[in-house]
NUDREN-217564 format. One record per atom (N, C-alpha, C, O): chain; residue number from 1; atom name; x, y, z. Coordinates in nm, 2 decimals, padded with zeros to 4 digits. Layout:
// NUDREN-217564
   chaine   num   atome        X        Y        Z
        A   NUM      CA        X        Y        Z
...
END
This chain:
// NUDREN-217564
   chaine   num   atome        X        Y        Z
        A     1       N   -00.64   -01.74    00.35
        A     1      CA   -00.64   -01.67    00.22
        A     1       C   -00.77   -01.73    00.14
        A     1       O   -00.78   -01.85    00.14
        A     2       N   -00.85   -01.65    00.08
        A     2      CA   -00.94   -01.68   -00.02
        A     2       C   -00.94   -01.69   -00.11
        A     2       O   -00.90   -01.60   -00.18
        A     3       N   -01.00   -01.81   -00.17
        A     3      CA   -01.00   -01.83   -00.31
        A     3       C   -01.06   -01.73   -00.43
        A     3       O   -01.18   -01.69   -00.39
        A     4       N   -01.03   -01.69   -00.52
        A     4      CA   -01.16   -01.58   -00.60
        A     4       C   -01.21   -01.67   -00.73
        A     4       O   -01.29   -01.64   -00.82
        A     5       N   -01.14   -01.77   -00.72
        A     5      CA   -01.15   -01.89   -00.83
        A     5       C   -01.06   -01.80   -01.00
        A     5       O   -01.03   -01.85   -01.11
        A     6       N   -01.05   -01.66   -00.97
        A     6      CA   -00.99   -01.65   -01.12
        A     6       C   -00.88   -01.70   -01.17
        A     6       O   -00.81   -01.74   -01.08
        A     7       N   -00.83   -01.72   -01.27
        A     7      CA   -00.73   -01.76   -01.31
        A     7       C   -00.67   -01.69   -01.40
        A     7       O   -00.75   -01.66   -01.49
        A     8       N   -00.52   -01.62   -01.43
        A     8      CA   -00.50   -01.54   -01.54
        A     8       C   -00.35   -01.59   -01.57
        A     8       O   -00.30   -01.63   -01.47
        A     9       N   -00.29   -01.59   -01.66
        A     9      CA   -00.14   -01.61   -01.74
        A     9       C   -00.06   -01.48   -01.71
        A     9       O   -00.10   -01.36   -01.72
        A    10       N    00.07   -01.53   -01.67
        A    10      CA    00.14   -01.44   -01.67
        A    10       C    00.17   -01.39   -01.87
        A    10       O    00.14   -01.49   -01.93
        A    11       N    00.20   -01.33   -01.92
        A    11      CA    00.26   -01.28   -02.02
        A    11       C    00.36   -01.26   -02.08
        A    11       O    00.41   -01.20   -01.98
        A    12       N    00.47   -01.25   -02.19
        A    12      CA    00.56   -01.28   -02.20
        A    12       C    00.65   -01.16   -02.14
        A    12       O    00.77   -01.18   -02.13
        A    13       N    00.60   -01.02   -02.10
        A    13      CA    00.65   -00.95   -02.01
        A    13       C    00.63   -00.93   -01.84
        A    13       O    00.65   -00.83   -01.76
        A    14       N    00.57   -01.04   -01.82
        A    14      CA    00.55   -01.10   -01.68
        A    14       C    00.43   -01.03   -01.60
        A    14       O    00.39   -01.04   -01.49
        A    15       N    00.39   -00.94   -01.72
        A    15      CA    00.26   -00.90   -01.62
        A    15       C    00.09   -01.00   -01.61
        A    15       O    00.05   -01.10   -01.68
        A    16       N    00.06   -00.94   -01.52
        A    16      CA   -00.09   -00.99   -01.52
        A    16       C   -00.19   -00.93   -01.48
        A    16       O   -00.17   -00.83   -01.40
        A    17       N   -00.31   -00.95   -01.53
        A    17      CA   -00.40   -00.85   -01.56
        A    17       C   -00.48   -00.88   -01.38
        A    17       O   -00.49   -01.00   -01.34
        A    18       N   -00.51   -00.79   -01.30
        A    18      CA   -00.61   -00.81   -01.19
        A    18       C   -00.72   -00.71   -01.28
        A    18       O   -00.71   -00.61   -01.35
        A    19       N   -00.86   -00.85   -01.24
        A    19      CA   -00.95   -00.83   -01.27
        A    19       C   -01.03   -00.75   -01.25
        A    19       O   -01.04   -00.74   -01.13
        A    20       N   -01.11   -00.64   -01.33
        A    20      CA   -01.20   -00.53   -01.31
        A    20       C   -01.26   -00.53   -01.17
        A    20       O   -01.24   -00.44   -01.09
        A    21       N   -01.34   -00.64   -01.13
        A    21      CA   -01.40   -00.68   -01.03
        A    21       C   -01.29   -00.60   -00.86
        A    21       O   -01.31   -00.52   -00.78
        A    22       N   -01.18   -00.71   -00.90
        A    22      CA   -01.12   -00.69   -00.79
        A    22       C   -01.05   -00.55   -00.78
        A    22       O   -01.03   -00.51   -00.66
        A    23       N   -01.02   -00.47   -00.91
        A    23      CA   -00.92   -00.30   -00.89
        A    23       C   -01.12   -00.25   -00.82
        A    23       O   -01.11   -00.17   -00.73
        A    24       N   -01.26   -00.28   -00.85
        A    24      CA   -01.32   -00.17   -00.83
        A    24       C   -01.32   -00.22   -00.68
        A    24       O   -01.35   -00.13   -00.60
        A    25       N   -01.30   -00.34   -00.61
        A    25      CA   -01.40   -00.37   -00.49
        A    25       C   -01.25   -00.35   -00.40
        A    25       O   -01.25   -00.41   -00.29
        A    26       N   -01.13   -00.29   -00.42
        A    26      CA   -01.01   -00.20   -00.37
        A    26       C   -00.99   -00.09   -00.45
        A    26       O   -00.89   -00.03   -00.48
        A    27       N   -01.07   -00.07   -00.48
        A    27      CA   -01.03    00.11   -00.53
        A    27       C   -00.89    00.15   -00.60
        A    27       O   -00.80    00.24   -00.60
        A    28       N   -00.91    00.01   -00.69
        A    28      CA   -00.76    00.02   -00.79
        A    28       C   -00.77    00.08   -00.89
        A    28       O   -00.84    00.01   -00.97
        A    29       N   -00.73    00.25   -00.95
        A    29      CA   -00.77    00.27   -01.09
        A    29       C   -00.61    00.23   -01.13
        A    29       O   -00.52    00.17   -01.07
        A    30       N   -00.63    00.29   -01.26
        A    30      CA   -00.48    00.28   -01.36
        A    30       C   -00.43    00.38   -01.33
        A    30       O   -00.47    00.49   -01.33
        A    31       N   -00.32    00.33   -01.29
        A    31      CA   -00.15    00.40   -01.26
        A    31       C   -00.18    00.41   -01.11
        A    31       O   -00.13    00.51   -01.06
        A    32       N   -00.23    00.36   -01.04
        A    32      CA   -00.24    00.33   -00.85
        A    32       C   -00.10    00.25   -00.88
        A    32       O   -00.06    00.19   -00.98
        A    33       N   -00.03    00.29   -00.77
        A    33      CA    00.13    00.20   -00.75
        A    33       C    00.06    00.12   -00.63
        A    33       O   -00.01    00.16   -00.54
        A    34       N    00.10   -00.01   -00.67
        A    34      CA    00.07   -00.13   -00.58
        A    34       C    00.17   -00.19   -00.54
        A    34       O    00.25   -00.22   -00.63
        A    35       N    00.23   -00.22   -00.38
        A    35      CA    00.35   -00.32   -00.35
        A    35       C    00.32   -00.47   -00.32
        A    35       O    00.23   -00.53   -00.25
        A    36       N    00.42   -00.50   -00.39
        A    36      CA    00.45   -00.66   -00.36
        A    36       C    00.51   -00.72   -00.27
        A    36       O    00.63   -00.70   -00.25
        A    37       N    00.41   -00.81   -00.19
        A    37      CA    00.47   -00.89   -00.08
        A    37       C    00.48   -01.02   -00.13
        A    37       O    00.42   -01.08   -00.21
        A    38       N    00.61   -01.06   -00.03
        A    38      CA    00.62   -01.21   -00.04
        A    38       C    00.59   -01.29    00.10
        A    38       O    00.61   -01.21    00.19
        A    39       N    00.54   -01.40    00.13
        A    39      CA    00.46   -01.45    00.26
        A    39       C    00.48   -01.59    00.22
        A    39       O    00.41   -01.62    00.12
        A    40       N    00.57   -01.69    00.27
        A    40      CA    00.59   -01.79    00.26
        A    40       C    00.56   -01.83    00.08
        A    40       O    00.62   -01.75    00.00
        A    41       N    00.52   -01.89    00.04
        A    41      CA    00.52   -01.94   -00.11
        A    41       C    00.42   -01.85   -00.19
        A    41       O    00.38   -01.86   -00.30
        A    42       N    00.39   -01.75   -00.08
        A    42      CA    00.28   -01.64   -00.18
        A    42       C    00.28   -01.51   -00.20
        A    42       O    00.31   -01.45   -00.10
        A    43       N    00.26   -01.47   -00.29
        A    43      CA    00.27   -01.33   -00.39
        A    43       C    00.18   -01.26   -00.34
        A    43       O    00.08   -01.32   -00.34
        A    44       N    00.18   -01.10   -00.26
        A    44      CA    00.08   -01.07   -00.22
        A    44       C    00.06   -00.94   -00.28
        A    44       O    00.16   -00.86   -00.28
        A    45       N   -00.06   -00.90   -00.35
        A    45      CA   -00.06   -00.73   -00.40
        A    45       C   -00.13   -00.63   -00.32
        A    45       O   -00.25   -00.66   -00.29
        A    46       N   -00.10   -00.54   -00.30
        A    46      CA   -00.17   -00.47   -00.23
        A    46       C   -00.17   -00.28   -00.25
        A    46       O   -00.07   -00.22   -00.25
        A    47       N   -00.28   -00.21   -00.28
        A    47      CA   -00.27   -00.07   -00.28
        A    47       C   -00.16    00.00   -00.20
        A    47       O   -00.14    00.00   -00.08
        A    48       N   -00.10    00.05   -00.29
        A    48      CA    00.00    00.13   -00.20
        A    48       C   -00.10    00.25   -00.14
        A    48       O   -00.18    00.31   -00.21
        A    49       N   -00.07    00.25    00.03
        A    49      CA   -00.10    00.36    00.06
        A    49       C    00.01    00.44    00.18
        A    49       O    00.05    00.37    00.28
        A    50       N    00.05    00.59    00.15
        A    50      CA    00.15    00.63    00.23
        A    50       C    00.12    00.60    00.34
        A    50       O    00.00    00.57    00.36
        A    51       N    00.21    00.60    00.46
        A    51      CA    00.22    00.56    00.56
        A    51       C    00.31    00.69    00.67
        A    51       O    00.39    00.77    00.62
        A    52       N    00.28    00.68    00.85
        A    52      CA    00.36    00.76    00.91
        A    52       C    00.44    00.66    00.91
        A    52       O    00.41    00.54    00.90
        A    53       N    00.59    00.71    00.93
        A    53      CA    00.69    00.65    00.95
        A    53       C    00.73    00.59    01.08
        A    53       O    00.81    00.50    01.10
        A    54       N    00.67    00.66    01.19
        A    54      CA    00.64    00.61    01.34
        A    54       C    00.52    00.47    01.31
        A    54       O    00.51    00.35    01.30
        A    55       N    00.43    00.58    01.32
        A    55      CA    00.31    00.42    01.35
        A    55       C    00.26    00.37    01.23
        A    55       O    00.24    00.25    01.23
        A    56       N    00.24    00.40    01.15
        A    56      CA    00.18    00.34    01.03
        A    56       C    00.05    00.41    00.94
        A    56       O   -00.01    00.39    00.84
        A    57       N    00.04    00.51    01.06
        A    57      CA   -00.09    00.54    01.02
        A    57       C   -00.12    00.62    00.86
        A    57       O   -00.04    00.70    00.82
        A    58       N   -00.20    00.59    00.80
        A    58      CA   -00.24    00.66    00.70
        A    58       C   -00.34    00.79    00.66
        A    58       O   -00.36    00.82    00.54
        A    59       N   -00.38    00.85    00.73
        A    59      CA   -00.44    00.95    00.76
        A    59       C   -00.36    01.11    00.84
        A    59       O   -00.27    01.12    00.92
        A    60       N   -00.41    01.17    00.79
        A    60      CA   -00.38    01.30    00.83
        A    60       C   -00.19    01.31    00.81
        A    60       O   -00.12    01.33    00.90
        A    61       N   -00.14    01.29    00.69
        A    61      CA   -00.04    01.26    00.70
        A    61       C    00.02    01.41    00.67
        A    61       O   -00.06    01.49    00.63
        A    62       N    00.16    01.46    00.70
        A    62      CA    00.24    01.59    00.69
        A    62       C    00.37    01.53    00.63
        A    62       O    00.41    01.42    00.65
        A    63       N    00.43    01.61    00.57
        A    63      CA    00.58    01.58    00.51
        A    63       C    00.69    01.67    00.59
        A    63       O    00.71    01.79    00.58
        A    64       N    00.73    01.63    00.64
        A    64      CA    00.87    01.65    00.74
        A    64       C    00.99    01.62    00.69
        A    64       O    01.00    01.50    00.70
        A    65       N    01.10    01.67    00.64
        A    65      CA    01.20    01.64    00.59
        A    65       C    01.18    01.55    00.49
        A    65       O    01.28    01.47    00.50
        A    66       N    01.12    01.53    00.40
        A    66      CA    01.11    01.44    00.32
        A    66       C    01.07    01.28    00.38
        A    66       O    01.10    01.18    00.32
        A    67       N    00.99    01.28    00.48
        A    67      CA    00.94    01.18    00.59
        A    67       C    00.81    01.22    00.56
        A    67       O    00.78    01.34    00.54
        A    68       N    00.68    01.10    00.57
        A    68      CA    00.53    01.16    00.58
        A    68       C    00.56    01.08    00.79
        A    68       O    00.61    00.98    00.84
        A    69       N    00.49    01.19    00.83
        A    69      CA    00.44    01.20    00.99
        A    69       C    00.30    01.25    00.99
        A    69       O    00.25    01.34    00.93
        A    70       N    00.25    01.14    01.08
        A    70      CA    00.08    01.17    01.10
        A    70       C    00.11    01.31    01.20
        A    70       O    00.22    01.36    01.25
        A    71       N   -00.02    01.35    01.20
        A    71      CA   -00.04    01.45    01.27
        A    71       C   -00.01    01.42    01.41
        A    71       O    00.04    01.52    01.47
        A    72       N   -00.03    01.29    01.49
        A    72      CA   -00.04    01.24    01.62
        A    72       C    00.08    01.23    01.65
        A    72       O    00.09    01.30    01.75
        A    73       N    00.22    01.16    01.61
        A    73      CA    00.33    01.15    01.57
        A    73       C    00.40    01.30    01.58
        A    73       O    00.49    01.33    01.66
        A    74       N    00.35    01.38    01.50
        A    74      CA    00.45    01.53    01.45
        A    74       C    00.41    01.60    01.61
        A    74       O    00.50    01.67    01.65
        A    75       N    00.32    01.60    01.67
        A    75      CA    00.28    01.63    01.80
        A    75       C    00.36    01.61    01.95
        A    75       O    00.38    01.69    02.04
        A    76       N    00.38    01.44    01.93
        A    76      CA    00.45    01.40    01.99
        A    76       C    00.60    01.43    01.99
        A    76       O    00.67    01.50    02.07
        A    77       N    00.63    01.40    01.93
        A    77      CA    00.81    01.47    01.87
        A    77       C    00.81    01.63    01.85
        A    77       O    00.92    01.67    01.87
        A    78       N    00.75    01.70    01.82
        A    78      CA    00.74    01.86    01.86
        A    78       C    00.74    01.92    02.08
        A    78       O    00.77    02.02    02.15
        A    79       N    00.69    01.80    02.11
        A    79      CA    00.65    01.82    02.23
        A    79       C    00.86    01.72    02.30
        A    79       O    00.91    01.70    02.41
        A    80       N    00.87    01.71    02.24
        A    80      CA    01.03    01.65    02.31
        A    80       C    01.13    01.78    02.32
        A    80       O    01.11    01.89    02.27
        A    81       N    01.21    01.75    02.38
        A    81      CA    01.33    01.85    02.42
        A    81       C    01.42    01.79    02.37
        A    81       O    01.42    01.67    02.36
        A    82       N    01.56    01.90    02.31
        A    82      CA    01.64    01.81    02.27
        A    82       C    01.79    01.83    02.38
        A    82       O    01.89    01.76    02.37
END
């Protein structure tokens, strides 16, 4: 993990400000939903980005029953017999 040397206070409603620097150099504007990880004794933030529900992928995504499926994925499971 890397240091960025900033330092910021949580607030008396527990937020904290991420730095301009860091929302432009991840493509964070205001109201981006970000999830929180936990990883041994550290807090991790990260851009939410949808995901396929098979592999992960983020790209070319389709909604299937209220499920996002990549295109590669909806292919493969279209091609099964039931």
């Amino acid at each position: 993990m890397k240091s960025t040397g900033i330092i910021r206070k949580v607030d008396e409603l527990g937020r904290v400000v991420i730095p301009i620097e860091i929302r432009n150099k991840f493509n964070i504007s205001q109201k981006d939903p970000i999830e929180i990880y936990i990883e041994g004794s550290s807090i991790i933030l990260k851009k939410f980005e949808p995901n396929c529900v098979f592999c992960g992928n983020t790209k070319n995504l389709i909604n299937y029953r209220d499920k996002l499926v990549c295109k590669k994925c909806a292919e493969k499971i279209a091609g099964l017999k039931e």
